[in-house]
C-alpha positions as CSV (number, residue, x, y, z in Angstrom):
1,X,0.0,0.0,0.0
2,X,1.2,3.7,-0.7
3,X,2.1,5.8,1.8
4,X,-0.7,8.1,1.1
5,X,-3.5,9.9,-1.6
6,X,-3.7,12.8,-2.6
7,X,-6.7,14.8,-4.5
8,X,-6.5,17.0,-7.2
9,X,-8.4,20.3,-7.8
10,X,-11.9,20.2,-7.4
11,X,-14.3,19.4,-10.3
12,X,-16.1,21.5,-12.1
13,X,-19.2,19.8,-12.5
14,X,-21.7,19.8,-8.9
15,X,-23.3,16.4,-8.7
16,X,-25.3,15.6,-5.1
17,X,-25.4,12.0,-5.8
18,X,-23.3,9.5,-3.3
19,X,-20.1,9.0,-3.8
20,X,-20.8,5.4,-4.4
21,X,-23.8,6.5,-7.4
22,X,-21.5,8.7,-9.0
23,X,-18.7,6.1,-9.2
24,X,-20.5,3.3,-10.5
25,X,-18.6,2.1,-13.0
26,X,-20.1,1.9,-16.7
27,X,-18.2,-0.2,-18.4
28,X,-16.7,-3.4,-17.7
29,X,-13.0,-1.7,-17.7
30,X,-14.2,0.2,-14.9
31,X,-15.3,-2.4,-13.0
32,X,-13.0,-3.7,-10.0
33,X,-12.6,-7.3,-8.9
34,X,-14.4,-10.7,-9.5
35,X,-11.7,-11.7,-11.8
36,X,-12.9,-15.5,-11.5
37,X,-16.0,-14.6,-13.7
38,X,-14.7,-11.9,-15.5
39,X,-11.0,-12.2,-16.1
40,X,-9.9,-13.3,-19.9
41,X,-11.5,-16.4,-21.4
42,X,-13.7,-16.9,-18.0
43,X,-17.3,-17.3,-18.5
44,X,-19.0,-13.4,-18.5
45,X,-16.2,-12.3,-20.9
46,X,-17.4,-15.2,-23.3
47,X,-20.7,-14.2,-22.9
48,X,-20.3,-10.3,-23.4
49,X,-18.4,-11.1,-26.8
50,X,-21.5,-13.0,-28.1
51,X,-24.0,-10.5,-27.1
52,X,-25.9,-13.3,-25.8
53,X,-27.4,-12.9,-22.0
54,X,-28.9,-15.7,-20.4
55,X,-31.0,-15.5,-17.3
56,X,-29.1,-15.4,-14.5
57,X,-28.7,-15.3,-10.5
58,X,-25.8,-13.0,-8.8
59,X,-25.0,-14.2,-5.3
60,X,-22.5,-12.5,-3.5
61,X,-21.9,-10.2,-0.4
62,X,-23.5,-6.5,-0.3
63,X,-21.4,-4.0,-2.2
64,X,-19.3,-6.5,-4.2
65,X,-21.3,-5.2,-7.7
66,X,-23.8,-6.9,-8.5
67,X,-26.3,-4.3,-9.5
68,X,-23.4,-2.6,-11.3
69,X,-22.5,-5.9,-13.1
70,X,-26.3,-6.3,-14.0
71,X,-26.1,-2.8,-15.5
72,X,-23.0,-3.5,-18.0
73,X,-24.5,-6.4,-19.3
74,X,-27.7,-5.0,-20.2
75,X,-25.8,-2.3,-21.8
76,X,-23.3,-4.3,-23.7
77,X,-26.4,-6.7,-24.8
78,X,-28.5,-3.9,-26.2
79,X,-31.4,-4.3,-24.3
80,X,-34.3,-2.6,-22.4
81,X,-33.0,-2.8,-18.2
82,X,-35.8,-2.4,-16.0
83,X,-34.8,-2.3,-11.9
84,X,-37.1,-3.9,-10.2
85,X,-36.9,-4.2,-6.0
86,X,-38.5,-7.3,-4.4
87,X,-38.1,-5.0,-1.0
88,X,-40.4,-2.0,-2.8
89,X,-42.5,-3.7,-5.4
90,X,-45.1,-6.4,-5.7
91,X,-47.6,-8.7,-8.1
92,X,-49.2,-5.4,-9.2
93,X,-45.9,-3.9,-10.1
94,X,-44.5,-7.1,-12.0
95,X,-48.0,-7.3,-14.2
96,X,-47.2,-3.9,-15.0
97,X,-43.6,-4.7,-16.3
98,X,-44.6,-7.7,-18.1
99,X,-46.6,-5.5,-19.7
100,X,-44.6,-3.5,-20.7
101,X,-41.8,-6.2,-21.8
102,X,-44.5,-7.5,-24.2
103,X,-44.3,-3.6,-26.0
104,X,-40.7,-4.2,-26.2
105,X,-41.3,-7.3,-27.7
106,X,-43.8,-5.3,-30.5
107,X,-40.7,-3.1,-31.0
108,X,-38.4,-5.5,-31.9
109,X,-36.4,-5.1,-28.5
110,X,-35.2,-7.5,-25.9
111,X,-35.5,-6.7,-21.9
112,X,-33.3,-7.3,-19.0
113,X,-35.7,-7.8,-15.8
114,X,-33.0,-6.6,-12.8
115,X,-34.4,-8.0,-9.4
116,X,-32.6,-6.9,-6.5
117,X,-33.2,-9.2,-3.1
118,X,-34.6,-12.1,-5.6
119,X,-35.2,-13.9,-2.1
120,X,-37.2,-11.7,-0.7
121,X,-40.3,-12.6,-3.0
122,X,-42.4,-15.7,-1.7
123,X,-42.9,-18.4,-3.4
124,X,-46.0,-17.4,-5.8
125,X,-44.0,-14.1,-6.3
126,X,-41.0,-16.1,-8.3
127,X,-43.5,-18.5,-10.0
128,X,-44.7,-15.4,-11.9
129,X,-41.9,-15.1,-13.8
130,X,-41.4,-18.7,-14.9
131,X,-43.3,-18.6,-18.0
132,X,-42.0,-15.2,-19.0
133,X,-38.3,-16.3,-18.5
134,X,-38.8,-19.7,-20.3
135,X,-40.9,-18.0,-23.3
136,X,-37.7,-15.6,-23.7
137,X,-39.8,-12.5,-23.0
138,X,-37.7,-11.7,-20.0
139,X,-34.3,-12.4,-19.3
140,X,-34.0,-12.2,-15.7
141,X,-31.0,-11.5,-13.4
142,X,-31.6,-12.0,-9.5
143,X,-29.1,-10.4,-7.0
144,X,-29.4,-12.3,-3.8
145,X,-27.4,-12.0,-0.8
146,X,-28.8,-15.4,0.6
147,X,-28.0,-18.9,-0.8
148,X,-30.2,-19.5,-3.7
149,X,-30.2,-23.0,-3.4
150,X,-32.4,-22.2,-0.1
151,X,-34.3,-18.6,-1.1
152,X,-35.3,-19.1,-5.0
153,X,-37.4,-21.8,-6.0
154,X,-36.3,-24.9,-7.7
155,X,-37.4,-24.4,-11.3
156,X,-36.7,-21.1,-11.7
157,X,-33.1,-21.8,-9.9
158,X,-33.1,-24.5,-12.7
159,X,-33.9,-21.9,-15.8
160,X,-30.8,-19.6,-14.6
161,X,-27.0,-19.9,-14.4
162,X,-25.7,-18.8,-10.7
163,X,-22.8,-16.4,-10.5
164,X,-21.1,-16.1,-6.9
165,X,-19.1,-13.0,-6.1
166,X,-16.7,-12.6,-3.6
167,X,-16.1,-10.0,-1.1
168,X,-14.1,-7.8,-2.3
169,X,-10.0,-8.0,-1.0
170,X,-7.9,-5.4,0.7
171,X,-6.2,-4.9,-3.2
172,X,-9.6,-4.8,-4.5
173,X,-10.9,-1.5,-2.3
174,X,-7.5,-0.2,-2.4
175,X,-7.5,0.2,-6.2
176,X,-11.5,1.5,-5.8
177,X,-10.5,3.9,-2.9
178,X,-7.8,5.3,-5.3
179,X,-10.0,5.7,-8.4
180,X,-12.6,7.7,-5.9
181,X,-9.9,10.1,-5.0
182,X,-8.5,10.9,-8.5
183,X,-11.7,10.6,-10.7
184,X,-11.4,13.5,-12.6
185,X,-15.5,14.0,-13.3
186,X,-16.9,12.3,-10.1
187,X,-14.0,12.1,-7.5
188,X,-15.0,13.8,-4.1
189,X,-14.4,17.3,-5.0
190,X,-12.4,18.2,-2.4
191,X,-8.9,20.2,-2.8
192,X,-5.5,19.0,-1.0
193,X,-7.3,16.5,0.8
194,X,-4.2,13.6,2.3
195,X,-4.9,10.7,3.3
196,X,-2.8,8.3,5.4
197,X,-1.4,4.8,5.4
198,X,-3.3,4.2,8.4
199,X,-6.5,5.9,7.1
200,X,-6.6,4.1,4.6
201,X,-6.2,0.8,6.4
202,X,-8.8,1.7,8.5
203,X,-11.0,2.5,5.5
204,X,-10.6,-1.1,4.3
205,X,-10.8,-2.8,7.2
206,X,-13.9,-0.9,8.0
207,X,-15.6,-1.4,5.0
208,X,-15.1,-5.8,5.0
209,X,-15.2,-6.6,1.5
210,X,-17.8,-4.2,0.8
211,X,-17.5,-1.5,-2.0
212,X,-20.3,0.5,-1.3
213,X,-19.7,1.0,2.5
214,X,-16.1,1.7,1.6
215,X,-16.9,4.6,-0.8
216,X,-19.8,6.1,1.9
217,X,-16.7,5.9,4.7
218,X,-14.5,7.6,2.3
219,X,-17.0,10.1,1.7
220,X,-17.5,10.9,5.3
221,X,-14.4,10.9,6.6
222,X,-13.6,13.4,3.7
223,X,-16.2,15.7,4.5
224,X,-15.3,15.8,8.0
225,X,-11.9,17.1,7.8
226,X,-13.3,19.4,4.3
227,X,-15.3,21.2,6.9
228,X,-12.7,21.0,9.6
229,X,-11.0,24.7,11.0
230,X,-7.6,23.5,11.2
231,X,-5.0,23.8,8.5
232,X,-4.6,19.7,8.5
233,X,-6.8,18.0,5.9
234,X,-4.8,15.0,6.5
235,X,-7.7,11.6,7.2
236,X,-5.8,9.8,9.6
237,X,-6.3,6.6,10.9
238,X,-7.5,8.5,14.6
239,X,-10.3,10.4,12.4
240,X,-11.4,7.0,11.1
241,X,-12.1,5.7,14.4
242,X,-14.1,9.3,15.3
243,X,-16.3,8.7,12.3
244,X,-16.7,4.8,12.4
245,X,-15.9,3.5,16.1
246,X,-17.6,0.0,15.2
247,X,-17.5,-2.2,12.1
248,X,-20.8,-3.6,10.8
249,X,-20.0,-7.7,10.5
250,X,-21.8,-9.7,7.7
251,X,-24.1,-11.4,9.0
252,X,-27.6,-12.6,8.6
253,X,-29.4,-14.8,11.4
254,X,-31.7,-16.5,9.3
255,X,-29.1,-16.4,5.8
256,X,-26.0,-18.1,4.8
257,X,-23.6,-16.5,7.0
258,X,-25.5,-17.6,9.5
259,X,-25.5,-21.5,8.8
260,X,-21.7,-20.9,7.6
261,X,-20.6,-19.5,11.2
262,X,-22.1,-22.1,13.6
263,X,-20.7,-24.5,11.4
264,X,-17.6,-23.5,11.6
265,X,-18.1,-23.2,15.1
266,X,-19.2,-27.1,15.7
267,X,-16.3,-28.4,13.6
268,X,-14.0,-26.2,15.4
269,X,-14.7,-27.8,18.6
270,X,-15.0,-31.1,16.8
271,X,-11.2,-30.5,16.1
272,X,-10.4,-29.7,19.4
273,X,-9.4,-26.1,18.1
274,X,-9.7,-24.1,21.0
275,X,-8.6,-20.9,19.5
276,X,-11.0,-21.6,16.1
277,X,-14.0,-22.1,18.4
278,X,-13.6,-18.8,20.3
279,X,-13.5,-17.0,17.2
280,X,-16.4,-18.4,15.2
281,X,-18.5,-17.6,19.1
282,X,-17.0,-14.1,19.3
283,X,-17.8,-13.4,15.2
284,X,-21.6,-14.5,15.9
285,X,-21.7,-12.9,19.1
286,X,-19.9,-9.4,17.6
287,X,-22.2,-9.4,14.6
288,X,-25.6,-9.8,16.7
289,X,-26.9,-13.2,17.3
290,X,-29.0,-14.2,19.9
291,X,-26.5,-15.7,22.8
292,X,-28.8,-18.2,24.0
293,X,-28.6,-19.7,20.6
294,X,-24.6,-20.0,20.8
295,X,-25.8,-21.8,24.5
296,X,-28.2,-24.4,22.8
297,X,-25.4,-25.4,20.0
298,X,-23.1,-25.7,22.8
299,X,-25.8,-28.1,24.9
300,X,-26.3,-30.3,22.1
301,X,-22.4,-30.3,20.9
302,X,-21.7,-31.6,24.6
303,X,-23.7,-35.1,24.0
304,X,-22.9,-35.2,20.1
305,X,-19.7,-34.9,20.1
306,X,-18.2,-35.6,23.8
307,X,-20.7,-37.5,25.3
308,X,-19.8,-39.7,28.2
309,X,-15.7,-39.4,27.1
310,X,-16.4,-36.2,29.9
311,X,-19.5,-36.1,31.2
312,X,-18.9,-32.9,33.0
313,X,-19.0,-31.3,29.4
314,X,-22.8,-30.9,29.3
315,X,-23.0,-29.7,32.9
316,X,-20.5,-27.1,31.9
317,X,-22.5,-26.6,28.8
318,X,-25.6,-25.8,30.9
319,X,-24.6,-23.9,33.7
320,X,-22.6,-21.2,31.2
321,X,-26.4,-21.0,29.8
322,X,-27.9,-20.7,33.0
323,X,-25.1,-18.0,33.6
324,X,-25.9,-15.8,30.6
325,X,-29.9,-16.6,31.4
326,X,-28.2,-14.6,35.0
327,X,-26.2,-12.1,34.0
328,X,-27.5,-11.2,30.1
329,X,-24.8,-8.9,28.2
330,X,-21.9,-8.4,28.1
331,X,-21.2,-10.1,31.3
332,X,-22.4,-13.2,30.4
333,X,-20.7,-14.0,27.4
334,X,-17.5,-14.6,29.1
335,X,-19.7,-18.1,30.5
336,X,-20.0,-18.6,26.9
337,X,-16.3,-18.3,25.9
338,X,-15.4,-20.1,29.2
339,X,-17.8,-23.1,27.8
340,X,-16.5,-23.0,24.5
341,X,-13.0,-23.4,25.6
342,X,-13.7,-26.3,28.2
343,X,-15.7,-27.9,25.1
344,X,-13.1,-27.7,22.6
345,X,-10.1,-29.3,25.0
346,X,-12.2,-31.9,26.4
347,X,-11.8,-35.8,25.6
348,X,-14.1,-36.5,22.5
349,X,-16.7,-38.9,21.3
350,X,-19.8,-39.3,19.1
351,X,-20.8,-42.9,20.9
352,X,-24.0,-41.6,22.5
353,X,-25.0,-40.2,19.1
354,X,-23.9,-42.8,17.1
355,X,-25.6,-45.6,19.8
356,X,-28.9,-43.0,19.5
357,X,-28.7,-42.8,16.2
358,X,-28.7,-46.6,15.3
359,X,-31.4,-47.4,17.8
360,X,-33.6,-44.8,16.2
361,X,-32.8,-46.6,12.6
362,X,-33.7,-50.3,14.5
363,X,-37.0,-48.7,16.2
364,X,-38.2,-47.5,12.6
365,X,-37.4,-50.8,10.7
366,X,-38.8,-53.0,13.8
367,X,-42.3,-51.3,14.7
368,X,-43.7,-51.9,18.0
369,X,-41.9,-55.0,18.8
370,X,-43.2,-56.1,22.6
371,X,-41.1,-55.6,25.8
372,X,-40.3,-59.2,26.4
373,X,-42.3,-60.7,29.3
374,X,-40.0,-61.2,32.1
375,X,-38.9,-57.7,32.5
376,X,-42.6,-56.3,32.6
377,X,-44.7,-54.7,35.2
378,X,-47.3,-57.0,37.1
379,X,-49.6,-54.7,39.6
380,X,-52.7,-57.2,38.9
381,X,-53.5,-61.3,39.3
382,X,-54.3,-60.8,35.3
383,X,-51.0,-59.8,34.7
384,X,-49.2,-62.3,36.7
385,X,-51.1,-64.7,35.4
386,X,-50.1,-63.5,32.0
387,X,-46.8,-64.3,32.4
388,X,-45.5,-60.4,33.4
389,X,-42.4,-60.1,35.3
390,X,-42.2,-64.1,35.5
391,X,-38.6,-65.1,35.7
392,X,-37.2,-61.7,36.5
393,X,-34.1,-61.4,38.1
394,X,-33.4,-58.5,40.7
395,X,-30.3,-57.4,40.1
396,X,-29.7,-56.7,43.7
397,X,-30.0,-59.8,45.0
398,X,-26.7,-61.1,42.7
399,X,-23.1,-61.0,43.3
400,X,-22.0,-57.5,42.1
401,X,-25.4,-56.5,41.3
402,X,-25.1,-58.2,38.1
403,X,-27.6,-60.3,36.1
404,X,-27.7,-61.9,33.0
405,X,-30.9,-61.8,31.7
406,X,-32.4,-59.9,28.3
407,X,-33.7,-56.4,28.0
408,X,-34.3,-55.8,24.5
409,X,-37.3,-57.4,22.6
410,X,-36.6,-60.8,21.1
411,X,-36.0,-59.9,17.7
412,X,-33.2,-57.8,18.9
413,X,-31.7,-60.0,21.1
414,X,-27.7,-59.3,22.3
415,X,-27.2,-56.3,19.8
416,X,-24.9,-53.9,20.6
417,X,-25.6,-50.2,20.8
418,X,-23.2,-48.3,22.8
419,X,-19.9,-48.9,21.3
420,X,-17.6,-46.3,24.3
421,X,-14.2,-45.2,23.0
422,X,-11.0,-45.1,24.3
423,X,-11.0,-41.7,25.0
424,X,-11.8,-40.0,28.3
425,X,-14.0,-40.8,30.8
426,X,-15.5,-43.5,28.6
427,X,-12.3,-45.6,28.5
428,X,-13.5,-46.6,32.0
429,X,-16.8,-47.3,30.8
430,X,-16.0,-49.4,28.1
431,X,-13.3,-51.2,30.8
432,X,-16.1,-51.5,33.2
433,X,-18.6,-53.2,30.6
434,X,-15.9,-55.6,29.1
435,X,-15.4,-56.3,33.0
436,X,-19.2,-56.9,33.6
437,X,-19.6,-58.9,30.2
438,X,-17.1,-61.1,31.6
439,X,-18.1,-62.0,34.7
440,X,-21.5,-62.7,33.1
441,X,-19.8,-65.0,30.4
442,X,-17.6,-66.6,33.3
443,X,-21.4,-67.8,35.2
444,X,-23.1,-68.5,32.2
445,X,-20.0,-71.2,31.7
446,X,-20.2,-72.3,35.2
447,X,-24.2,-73.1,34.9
448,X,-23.6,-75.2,31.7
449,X,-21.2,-77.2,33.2
């Protein structure tokens, strides 16, 4: 990174728009990043060269272009572009554009449907457009922040070609934060304006991939020391932090990022990662989600994945939820962290799951197989004379308070569920079973003697 920016004199032209409007780039030389779809020979290049737009669905990060990228392809395919908001518009609105794609139609003229927030639009809402898009009176391009697979409806998803884009890197909204500066028409207007290393570090840091956030901090920040008294237009890294004392993470609780993070949070403490698992808590935590839903992941990852290899795991897992349930923010989180940590060092195994699991899969094959006989209640003469509880053996009244006698229904007779490791606490389970089993192996021999 350079050691610093400098303006040049102020334009002559007074536009009010945003910084980030009167930047948008208009062509796709202009247009910074997403080089994995646009660099040479990759798939948008080969497209823009045959003038030939299919429908398509951009998902990516706010401000990494989509809406921009939208725009240059309508233009470089010659069509009609019509912006169309699923957070602003309804039915009544896309009747009205259909209509008036069918009078570009009479003219001889193709149209470009823009939807921005594709996933906001239920259901019905998308189903409108399936005939239009598969009749070729539309092409359609959906932006989407959320994961199409999950927001946009299977057979439209099926009639359009998906496009991720990335967030944007440091080099990326360096070489934007530059071109905002110099710009010779729509730059920000402001004379001898510095700024520093460090301010511009901050800049990118602050704006997290995201273009449009970068170019509405830059603008900011610039105004403020504009407008300053003192002789210093320098923006430093120390006026960054007056402006913007708190980046904005991405994050959605319902979206993507969402599903991503607690993830990556589970396989972190899967991986006994103590330092990975902290992070992915303190990312969800920073960018707003609800603690007490950190503190259920954390319950359930305590018998999943540790189980009876440390029992004390799920206590720990509990109380740190019962703590924050105490305390609330930002007190309580440090229970959180505290549980997190213990989780990701302690002993693991998935043998209650796995035991669960495979029960679950027997129970659903099986039916309603009967509890055998001998281990069943008797409170009534009918019942004993039945044949409930007849030949049950009370385990108390045997050496070691051990018995050998059948719990599971017939048909499932001496299978094996819990399967402990060697890991842990559960090393001295599976010793004391084998221990059990054998003394029960050892009597059975005896009595067929």
């Amino acid at each position: 990174m350079s050691q610093q920016i400098t303006t040049g004199p102020a334009s002559l032209f007074s536009d009010t728009r945003p910084l980030a409007e009167r930047l948008r780039p208009q062509t796709l030389a202009e247009f910074i990043g997403q080089q994995h779809i646009l660099g040479p020979g990759k798939f948008l290049e080969r497209l823009l060269a045959a003038k030939k737009l299919p429908s398509l669905i951009l998902w990516g990060p706010p401000g990494t272009g989509k809406t921009t990228l939208a725009r240059i392809l309508a233009r470089n395919s010659g069509s009609e572009f019509i912006f169309f908001s699923a957070v602003l518009t309804g039915v009544k609105e896309i009747r009205n554009i259909i209509s008036q794609a069918e009078e570009f139609r009479r003219q001889s003229k193709s149209t470009i449907l823009f939807v921005d927030e594709i996933h906001r639009f239920n259901k019905g809402q998308q189903d409108g457009f399936l005939p239009h898009v598969e009749n070729g009176l539309i092409t359609l391009i959906g932006a989407t922040t959320e994961n199409p697979s999950f927001q946009v409806i299977a057979p439209l998803l099926s009639r359009c070609r998906v496009l991720t884009l990335n967030a944007l890197t440091d080099d990326d909204l360096l070489a934007i934060a530059r071109r905002a500066v110099s710009h010779p028409t729509h730059g920000l207007e402001r004379q001898n304006l510095t700024f520093s290393e460090d301010g511009l570090a901050a800049l990118i840091s602050l704006a997290d991939g995201d273009a449009r956030r970068l170019l509405n901090s830059l603008e900011i920040a610039s105004s403020l020391v504009a407008d300053s008294d003192q002789g210093d237009r320098t923006v430093t890294r120390e006026i960054i932090v007056e402006c913007f004392s708190r980046k904005t993470l991405q994050y959605d609780k319902d979206g993507e990022e969402h599903y991503n993070q607690i993830s990556a949070l589970h396989k972190s403490l899967r991986d006994s990662d103590p330092d990975g698992a902290l992070y992915w808590l303190c990312r969800m935590l920073e960018a707003g989600e609800e603690p007490l839903y950190a503190a259920r992941r954390l319950i359930r990852f305590a018998s999943e994945d540790i189980g009876n290899a440390d029992p004390t795991a799920l206590q720990i897992a509990i109380q740190a939820r019962d703590s924050y349930q105490m305390l609330g923010s930002p007190e309580g989180e440090l229970a959180l962290a505290q549980a997190v940590l213990y989780l990701a060092t302690a002993p693991k195994s998935n043998a209650v799951y796995m035991a669960y699991k495979k029960v679950r899969q027997d129970i659903a094959q099986t039916g309603s197989l009967p509890v055998p006989h001998h281990i069943r209640n008797a409170p009534t003469k009918l019942m004993k004379d039945l044949g409930y509880g007849k030949g049950y053996q009370y385990a108390h009244d045997s050496p070691l308070a051990l018995v050998d006698q059948d719990h599971l229904p017939e048909k499932l007779a001496g299978t094996r569920y819990y399967a402990p490791t060697d890991r842990g606490h559960e090393k001295i389970i599976k010793d004391r079973l084998q221990k059990w089993r054998s003394i029960l192996a050892n009597r059975k021999k005896i009595r067929e003697k």
